[in-house]
Structures are given as C-alpha cells and as structure tokens.
SERO-4910 file (N, C-alpha, C, O; in steps of 0.05 Angstrom, whole numbers):
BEGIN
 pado doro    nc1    nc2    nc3   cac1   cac2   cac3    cc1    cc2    cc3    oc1    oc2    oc3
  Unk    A   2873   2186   2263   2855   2205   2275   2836   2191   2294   2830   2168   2289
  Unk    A   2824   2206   2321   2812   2195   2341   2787   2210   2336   2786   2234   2330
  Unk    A   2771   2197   2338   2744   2206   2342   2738   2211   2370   2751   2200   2388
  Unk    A   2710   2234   2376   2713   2228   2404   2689   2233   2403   2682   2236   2427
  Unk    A   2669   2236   2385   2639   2243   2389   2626   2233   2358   2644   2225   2343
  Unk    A   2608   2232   2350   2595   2219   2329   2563   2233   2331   2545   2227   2347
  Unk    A   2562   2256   2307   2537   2264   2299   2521   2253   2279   2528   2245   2257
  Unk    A   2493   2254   2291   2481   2236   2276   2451   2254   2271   2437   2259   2291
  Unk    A   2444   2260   2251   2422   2275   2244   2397   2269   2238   2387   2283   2221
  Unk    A   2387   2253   2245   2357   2243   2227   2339   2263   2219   2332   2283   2232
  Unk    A   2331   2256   2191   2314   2277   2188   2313   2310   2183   2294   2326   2188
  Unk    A   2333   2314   2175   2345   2345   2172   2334   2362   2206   2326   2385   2204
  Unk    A   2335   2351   2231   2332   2359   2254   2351   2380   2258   2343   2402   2265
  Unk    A   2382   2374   2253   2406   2402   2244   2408   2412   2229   2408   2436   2232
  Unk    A   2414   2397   2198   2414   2403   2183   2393   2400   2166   2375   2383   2173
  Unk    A   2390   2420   2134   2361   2411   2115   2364   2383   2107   2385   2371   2104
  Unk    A   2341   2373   2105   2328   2347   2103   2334   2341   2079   2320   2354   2062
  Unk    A   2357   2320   2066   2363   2308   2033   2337   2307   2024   2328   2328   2013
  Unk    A   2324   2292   2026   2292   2283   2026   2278   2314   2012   2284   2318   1989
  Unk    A   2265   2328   2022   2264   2356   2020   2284   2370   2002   2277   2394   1999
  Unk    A   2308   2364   1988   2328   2381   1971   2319   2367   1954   2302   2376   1939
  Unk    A   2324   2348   1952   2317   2328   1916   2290   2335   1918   2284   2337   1894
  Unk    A   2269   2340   1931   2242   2346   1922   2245   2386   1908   2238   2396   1887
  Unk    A   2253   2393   1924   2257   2424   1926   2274   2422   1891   2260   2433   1873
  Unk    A   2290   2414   1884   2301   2414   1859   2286   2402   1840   2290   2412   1818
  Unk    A   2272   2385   1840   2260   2374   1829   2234   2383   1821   2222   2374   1802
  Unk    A   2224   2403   1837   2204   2427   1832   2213   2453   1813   2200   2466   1797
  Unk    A   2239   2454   1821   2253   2478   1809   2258   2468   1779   2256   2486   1762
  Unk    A   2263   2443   1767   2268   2442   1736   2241   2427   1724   2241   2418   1702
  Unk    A   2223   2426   1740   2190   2425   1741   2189   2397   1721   2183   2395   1698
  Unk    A   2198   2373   1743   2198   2351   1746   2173   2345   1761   2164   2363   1775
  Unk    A   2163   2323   1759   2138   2315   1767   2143   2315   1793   2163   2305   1803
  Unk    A   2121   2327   1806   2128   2324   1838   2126   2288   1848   2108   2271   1845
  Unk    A   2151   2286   1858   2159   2260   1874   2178   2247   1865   2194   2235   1880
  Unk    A   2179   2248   1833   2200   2240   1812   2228   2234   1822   2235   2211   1815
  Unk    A   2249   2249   1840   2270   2245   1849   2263   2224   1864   2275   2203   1866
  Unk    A   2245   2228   1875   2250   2211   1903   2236   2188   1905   2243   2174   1924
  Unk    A   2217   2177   1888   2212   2155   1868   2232   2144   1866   2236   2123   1878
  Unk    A   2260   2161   1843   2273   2144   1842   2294   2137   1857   2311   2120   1850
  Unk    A   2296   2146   1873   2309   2146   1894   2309   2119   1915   2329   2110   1925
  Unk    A   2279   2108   1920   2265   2101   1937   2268   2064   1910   2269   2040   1914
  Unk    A   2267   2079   1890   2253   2054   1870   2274   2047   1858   2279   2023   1864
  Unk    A   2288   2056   1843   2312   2053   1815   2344   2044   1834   2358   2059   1848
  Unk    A   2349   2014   1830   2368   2007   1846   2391   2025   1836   2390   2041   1854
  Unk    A   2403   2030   1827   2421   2045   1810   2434   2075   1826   2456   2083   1832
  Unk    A   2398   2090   1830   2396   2110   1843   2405   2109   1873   2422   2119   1887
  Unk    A   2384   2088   1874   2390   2085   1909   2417   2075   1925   2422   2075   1949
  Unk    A   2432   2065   1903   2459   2052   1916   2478   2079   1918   2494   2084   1936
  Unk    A   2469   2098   1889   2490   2126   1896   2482   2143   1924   2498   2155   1938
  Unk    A   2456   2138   1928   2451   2158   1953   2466   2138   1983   2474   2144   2005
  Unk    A   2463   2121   1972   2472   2104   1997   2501   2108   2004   2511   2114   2026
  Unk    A   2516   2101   1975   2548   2107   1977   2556   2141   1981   2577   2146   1993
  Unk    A   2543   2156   1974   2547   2180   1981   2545   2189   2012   2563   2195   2028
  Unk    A   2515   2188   2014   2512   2183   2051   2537   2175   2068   2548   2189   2085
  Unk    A   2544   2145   2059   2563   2133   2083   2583   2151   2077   2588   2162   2099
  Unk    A   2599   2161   2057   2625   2170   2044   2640   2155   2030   2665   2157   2026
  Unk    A   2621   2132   2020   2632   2118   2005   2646   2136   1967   2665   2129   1953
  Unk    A   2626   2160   1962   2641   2171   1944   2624   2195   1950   2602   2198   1962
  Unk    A   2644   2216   1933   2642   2249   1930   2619   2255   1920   2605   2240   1907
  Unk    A   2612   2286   1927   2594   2289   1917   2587   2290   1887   2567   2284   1875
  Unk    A   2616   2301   1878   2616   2300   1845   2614   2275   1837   2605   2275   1814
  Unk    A   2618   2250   1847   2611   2223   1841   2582   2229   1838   2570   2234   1817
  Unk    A   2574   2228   1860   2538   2233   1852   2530   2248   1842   2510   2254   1854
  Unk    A   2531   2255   1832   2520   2282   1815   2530   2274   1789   2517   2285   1772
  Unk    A   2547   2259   1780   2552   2243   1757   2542   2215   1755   2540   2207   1732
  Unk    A   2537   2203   1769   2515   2179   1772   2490   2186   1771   2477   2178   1752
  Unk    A   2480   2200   1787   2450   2214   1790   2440   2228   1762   2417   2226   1752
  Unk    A   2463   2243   1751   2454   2254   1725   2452   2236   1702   2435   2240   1685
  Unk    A   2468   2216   1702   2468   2190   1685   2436   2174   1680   2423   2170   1660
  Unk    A   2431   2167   1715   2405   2169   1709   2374   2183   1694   2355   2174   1682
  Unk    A   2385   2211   1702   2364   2227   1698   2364   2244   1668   2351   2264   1662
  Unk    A   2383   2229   1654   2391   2244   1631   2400   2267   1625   2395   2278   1604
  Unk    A   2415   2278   1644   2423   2313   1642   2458   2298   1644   2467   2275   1646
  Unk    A   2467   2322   1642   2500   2317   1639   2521   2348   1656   2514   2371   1655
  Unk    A   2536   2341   1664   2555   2355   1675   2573   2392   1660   2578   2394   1636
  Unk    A   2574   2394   1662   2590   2422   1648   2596   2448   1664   2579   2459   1678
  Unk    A   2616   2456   1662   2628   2470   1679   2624   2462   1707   2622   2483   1720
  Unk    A   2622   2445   1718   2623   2438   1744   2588   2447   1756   2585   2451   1780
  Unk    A   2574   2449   1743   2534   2448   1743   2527   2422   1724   2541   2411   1707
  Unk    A   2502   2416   1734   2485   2395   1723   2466   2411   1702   2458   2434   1706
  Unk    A   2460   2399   1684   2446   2421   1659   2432   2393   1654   2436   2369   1660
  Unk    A   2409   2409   1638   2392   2398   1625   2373   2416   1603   2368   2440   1605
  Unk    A   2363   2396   1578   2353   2413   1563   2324   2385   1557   2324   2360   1557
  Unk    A   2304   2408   1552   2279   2396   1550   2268   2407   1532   2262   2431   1533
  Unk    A   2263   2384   1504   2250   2403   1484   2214   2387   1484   2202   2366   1488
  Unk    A   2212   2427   1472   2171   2408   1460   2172   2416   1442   2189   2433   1435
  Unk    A   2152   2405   1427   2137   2404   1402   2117   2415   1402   2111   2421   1425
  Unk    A   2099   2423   1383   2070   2425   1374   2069   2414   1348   2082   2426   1331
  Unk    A   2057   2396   1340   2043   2383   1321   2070   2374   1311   2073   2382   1288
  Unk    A   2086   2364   1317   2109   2346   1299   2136   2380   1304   2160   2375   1301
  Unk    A   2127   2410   1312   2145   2416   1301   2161   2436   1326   2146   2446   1343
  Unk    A   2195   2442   1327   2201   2446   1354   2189   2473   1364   2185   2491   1348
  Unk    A   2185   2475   1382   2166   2506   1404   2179   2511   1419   2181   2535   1424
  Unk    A   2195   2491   1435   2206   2503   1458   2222   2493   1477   2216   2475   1492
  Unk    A   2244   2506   1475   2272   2482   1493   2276   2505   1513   2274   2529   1510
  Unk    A   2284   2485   1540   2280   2495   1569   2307   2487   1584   2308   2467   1599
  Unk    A   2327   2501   1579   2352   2502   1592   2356   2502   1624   2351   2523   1636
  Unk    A   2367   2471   1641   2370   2483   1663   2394   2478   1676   2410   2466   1661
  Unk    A   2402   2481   1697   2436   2496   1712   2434   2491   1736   2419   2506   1749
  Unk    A   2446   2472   1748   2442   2466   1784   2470   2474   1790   2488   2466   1775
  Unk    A   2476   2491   1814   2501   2489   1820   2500   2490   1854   2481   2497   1868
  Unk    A   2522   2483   1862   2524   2490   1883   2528   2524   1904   2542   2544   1898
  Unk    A   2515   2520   1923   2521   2548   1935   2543   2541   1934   2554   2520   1930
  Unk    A   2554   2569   1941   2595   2569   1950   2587   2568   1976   2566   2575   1989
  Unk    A   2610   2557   1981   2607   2536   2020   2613   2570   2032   2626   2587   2021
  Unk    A   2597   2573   2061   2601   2585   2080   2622   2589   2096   2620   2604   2116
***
C-alpha cells in the first residue's frame, strides 16, 4: 500500500482530544479528578499502553485490557465494568456498578 498524505492531529484540533476522554470518563465512574491521567502521565505500565496504542502498535481491545488491569476493573461482554463497594462502620452500604462501552462506529 502507498501512502500519499499523512494526518497528523495535535491536540484533538480534528478530532476529540484522548487527553479530555480519559478525563471525561474518569468523571463519569467518579474517579478523582486527574486520576487517569496521572496515571497515564506517571505509571510506566500505563503509559507504554497509550503509547503502543497511539502508534498502532496494538488494538484497542489490547488497551482496554491493559488499562483495566491497571485500574482494577475487568472486561465482560465486550464493556469495561467495575464495582465499588462502601462500608459504614465495618458493614456493606453500597456497591456502585459501572459499564464503559463503546459508541457503535458511524
């Protein structure tokens, strides 16, 4: 295959800003604001998946199974889930189910 032009986006200028989605999700399962991107920025682990993903070094479902590894949630039906329990005084109150999926592509 021939290439004959090469797009390059900085900054979600075309498209939304990665930067801005891991924050935006990360508000939505009411993660400490910055938390993704902390680790992102900080946790070598993290940052090598965003890197290999970026270039196309792997799929998105790669990341999203690395990334969740990190963040302690796990995969099912093809969404990222997570469950968060509390307590009051030693005893359970309240577990908080959550479900990332992808839009269906346009």
């Amino acid at each position: 295959m021939t290439r004959t032009a090469v797009l390059v986006d900085f900054g979600g200028v075309l498209t939304t800003s990665v930067l801005q989605a891991f924050e935006d999700f990360g508000a939505s399962v009411g993660a400490v604001p910055g938390l993704l991107l902390e680790l992102l920025s900080s946790d070598a682990a993290c940052r090598k998946l965003l890197v290999e993903h970026e270039s196309g070094g792997i799929d998105a479902d790669a990341f999203d199974r690395g990334f969740a590894e990190q963040l302690d949630v796990y995969v099912r039906d093809g969404d990222l889930r997570a469950e968060h329990a509390f307590s009051v005084f030693g005893r359970p109150f309240l577990v908080l189910h959550y479900r990332m999926h992808r839009k269906p592509a346009s």
